[in-house]
N, C-alpha and C positions, 0 to 999 in steps of 0.2 A: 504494500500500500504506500509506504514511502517512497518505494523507487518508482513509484507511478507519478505521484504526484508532485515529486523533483524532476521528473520527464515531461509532464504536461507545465512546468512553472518557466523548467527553461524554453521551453516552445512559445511559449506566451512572451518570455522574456526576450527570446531571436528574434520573433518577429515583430516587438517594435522598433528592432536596429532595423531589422532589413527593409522596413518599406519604405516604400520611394516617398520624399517632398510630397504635397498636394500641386498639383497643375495648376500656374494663375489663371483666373476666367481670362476667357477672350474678350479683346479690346483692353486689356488692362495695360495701363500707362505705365512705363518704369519708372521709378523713384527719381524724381530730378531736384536739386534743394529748389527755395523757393523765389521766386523773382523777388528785387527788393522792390521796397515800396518807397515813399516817399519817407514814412513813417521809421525807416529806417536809416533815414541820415538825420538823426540824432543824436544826442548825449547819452551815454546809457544812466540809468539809475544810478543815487545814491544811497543805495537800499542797505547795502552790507558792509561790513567791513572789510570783507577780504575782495575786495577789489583797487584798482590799480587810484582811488581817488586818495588814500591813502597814504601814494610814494611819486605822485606825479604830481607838476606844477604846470604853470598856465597853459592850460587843459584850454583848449578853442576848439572850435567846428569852421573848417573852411570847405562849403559846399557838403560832399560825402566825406572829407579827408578830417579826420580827429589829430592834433599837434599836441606835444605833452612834450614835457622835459620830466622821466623819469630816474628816480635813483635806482645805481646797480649795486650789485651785492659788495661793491669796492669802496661805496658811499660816493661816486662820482656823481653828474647827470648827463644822463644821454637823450637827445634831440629824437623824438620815436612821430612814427604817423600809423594809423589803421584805418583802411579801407572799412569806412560803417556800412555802406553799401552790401557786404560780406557778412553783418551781424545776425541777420534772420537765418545766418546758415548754421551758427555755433551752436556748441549741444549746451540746453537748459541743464544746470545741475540740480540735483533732486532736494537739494536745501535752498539755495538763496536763487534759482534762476540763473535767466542767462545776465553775462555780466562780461567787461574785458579785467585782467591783472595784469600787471607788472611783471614779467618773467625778465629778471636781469635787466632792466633799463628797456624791453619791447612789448610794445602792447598785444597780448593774445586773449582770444576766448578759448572756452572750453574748459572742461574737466578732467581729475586727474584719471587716467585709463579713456581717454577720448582723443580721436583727433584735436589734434590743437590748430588753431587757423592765428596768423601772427603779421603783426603787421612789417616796416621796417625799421 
């Protein structure tokens, strides 16, 4: 009765390795990010702390282009810009949202185990 029922567990078990993906319906679109919007060439929030409002100074908006003079991990400041046009693409983190930080003196979004998108 055991070796039955370790025989029909591992069968149960095989077969949800082995079966194929689901098919996507027909007509379905592939995953493209999102167009920006207008709405996206702004400031980002000053919701959290762990954002780059923090370690960056005269923070401007020229058009889509974000200017900041951020500090590096050396205490210098480095001259950074970030395409906001790009922000509706960053991943939302599951606590504070989407947001840019300071990575070294350069403006990036995303979170940690995520693409990072970075400015210059």
């Amino acid at each position: 009765m055991k070796r039955l029922m370790i025989v029909v567990l591992s069968i149960a078990a095989f077969s949800c390795f082995a079966a194929e993906p689901p098919a996507k319906p027909a007509g379905a679109a592939t995953s493209a990010p999102p167009k920006p919007t207008a709405d996206a060439c702004k400031l980002p929030p000053k919701t959290t702390v762990f954002t780059f409002w923090q370690s960056c100074k005269n923070v401007t908006l020229n058009g889509c282009t974000l200017q900041a003079s951020c500090q590096t991990a050396s205490q210098t400041w480095r001259n950074t810009t970030f395409d906001m046009s790009q922000f509706p693409n960053c991943y939302d983190a599951p606590i504070d949202g989407r947001n840019l930080s300071n990575n070294n003196g350069t403006l990036c979004c995303g979170y940690a185990g995520t693409p990072q998108i970075c400015g210059t």
